[in-house]
N, C-alpha and C positions, 0 to 999 in steps of 0.2 A: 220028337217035339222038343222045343226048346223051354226050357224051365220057366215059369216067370219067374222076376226079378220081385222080392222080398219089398215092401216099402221101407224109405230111408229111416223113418223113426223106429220102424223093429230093429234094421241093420246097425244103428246105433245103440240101441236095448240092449244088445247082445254082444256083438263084439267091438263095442268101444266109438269114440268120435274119430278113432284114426282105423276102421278095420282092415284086418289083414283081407289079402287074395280067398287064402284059401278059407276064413271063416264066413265073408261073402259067399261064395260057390256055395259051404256046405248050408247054409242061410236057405239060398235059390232052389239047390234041387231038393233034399226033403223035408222044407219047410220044420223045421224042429229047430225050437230053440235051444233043447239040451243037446240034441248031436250036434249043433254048429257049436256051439258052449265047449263039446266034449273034442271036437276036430280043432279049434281054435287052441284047447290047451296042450293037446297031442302032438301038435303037428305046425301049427303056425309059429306060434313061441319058441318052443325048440329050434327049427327052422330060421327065424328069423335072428335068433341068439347063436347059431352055428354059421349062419354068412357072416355077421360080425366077429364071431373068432378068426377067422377064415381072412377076411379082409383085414384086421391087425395082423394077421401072421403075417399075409405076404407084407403089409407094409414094413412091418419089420425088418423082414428079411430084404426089401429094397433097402432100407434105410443101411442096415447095416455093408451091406455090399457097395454104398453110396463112400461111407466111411471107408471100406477097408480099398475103397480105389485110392482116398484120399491119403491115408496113408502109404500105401504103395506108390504115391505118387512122391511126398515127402524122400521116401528110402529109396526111388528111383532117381530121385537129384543124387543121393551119394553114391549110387551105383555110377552114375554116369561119371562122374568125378575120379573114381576107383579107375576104369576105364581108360578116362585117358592120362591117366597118371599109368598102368599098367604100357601104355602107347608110348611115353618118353620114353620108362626105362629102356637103357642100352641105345638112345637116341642119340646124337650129335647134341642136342639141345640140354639134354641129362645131365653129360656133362659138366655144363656151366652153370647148373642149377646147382641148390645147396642140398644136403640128402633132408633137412625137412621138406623141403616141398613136396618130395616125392613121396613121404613116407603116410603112411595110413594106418588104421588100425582105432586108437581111442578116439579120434574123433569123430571117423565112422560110428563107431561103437556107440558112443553118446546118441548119436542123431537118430540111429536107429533108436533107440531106446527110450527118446525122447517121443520117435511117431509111436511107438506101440504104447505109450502111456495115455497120449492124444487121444490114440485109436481106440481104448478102453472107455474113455472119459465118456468121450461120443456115443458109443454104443451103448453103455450104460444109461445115460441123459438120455436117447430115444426111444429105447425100450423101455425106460419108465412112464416116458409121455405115448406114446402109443397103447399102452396097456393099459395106462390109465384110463384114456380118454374110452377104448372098447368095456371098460370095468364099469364107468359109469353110465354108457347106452346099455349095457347087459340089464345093470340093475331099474332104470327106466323102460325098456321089455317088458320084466318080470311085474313092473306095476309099483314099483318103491316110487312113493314122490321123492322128486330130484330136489326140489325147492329146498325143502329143511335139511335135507343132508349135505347141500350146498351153499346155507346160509352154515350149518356148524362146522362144517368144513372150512368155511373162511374165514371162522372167527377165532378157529383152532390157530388155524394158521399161522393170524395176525399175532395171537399172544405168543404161540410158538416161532416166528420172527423176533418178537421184541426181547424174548428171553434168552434165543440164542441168537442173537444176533451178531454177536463176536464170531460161531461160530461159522454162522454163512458167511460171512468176510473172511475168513479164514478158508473158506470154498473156492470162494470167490476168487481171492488174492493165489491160491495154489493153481487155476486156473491158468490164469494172465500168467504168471512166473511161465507154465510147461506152456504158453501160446508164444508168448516171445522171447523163449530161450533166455532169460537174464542168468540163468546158471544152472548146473548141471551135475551129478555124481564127479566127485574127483575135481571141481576147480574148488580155490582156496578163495571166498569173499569175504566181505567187511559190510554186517550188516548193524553197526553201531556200537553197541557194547560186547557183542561178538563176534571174532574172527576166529575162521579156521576153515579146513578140508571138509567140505559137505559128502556128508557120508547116505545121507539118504533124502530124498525129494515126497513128499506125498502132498495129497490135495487139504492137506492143515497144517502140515507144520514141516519145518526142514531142520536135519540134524547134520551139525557141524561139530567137527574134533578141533580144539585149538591145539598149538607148537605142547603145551602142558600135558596135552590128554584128556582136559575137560569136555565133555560131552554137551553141547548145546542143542537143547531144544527151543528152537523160535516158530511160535505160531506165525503162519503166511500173513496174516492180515496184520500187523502190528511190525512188519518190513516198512517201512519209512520211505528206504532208499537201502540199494544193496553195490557193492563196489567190488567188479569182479576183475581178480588180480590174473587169471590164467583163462582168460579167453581168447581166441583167436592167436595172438601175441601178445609177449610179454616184453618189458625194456628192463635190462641191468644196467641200473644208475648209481655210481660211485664217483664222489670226489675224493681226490688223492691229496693230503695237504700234504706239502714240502715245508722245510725253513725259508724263511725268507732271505736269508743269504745265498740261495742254490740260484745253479743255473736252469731258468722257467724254461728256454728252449730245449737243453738237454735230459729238464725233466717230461715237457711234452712228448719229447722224438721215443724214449723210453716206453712211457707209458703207451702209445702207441704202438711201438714193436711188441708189446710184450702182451697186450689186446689183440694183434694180429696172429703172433701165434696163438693164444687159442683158440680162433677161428682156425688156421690152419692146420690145429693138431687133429688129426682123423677120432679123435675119443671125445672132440670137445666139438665137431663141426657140424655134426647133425642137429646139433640144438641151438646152432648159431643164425639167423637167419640172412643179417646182410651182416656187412662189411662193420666192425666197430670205429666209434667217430669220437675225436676229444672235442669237443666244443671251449675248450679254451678254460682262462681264469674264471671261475666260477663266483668267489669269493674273496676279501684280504681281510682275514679275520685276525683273531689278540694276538695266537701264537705264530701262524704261518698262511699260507695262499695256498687255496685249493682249487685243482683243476677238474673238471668234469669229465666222467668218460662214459658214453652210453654203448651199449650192446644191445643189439633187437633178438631176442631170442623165442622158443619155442614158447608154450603157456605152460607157466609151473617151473620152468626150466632154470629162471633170472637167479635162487637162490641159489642153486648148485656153481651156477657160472660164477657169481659175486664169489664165491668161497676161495674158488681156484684163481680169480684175479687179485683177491687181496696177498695168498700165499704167494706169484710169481712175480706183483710188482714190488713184498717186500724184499724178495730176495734182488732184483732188478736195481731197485734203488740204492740199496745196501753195495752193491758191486759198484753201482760207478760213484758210492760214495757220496749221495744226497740225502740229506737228515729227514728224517719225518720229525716233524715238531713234536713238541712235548710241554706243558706248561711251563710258563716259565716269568718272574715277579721280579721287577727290584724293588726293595724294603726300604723308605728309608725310617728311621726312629728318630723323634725328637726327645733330648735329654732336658732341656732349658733355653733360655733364649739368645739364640744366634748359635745354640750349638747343633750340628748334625751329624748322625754316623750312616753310612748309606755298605749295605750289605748285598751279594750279589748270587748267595747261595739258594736253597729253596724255600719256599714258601711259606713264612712265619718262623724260619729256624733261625734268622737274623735277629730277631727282637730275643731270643731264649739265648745266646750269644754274646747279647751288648749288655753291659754291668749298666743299672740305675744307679752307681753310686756317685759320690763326688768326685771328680778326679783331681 
């Protein structure tokens, strides 16, 4: 025979306005309010607080496998890149290419290093919110009212918002930085009153070594604006001033020649990436005229190259015999009126020179 069914106001008495299956059932068949009481705490609760562990797990574990495609997905664009960069070498096309194109390794390097920082971020952020959110149906189960732990929960909050508030913007801001790549371990940026080689990235603050040694710590969230000198490419830009007595085409044709070998030196061509270009008169400045010469080079690379282009176009210069200016004043002194002595030597040594006396 089939049990009768308990009336609603005992089912309510007993195991709550929301009752479980099974303190129902124990309700209907032996009619006891303490067995269905004692089944309801045994076995319902339990139960019902073990399917919600159960249901965070897996989503967890969706969640996380959601993330680690996405990163896989990130580090499978560099694979594919690696690939057909592997496909040139030894190409016809290889050839004509420059050896950076071909070359790999730190940037790889980076990109990977940037998903698996991503990858971290992610999984951490939803393994807090999934566990959370199971943490507080657990404690709703067990019978805690949700209300007041949810009102001091958001008021905790709000004063813990306003107090660190720098430091969420600092979360924040380290975020946005590893989402759109503005910079990375090992380039050299310019983030206002600090420049240097970033030596470490975290989700509050990034540490940069300037040219001195100084160690910079800048919080993320108080980056303005960040100016990265070694991304992708870099350009070395050097004006060369001549005197202004030289000859400009023979100082152009020079500087030129002497630009193209080090592109064509095999110890300077992998870090060169096209052709170097004078762009002409730059400027006609007090002492002499300066001509512009850019070089697109690897990122990081434009210091090295600027060093060995100023040592080969002084020696360049020096051989066919064009001056590089150097300051240079004419003096004149007044002694009285309508007298003048006008000196051609350097700068201020003409007045230490000329007698103030009467002649």
């Amino acid at each position: 025979m089939l049990a009768q069914q308990a009336p609603a106001e005992d089912v309510i008495r007993v195991c709550g306005e929301d009752p479980s299956f099974i303190c129902r059932e124990a309700l209907d068949r032996w009619e006891s309010e303490r067995v269905a009481e004692l089944v309801d705490i045994l076995f319902a609760k339990p139960l019902t607080i073990a399917v919600i562990l159960v249901v965070a797990w897996v989503a967890n574990r969706l969640a996380r496998a959601a993330i680690a495609r996405f990163v896989a997905s990130l580090a499978g664009d560099q694979q594919t890149g690696r690939r057909i960069k592997r496909r040139l070498r030894g190409s016809a096309l290889a050839k004509r290419l420059p050896a950076s194109v071909l070359a790999t390794g730190s940037l790889d390097l980076r990109a990977q290093a940037r998903a698996e920082t991503l990858g971290y971020v992610l999984r951490s952020v939803a393994t807090f919110v999934i566990w959370a959110i199971a943490a507080i149906t657990v404690l709703g189960e067990i019978g805690i009212a949700l209300g007041p732990l949810i009102a001091g929960a958001g008021i905790a909050g709000v004063a813990l918002g306003f107090g660190a508030q720098s430091l969420v913007k600092d979360f924040l801001a380290g975020i946005f930085i590893l989402i759109e790549d503005q910079y990375g371990v090992g380039d050299v940026i310019d983030v206002g009153e600090a420049t240097g080689t970033v030596e470490a990235v975290s989700l509050r603050t990034t540490r940069l070594r300037s040219v001195s040694g100084t160690m910079w710590h800048v919080p993320n969230g108080q980056i303005a604006r960040v100016g990265n000198m070694s991304q992708q490419w870099a350009r070395a830009l050097l004006d060369v001033s001549v005197a202004y007595g030289s000859d400009l085409e023979l100082a152009q044709r020079l500087i030129k020649e002497t630009a193209d070998g080090i592109w064509q030196d095999e110890e300077w061509s992998g870090r060169i990436l096209e052709e170097p270009e004078v762009w002409g008169i730059e400027e006609l400045g007090a002492d002499g005229v300066s001509i512009r010469l850019v070089v697109k080079t690897l990122p990081a690379a434009q210091w090295g190259v600027l060093r060995e282009l100023r040592s080969r176009l002084k020696e360049a210069l020096d051989g066919a015999g064009i001056e590089i200016p150097y300051p240079q004043r004419t003096v004149w002194v007044r002694r009285g009126e309508g007298v003048s002595a006008e000196a051609d030597s350097g700068e201020g040594l003409a007045i230490d020179e000329i007698s103030d006396e009467p002649g």
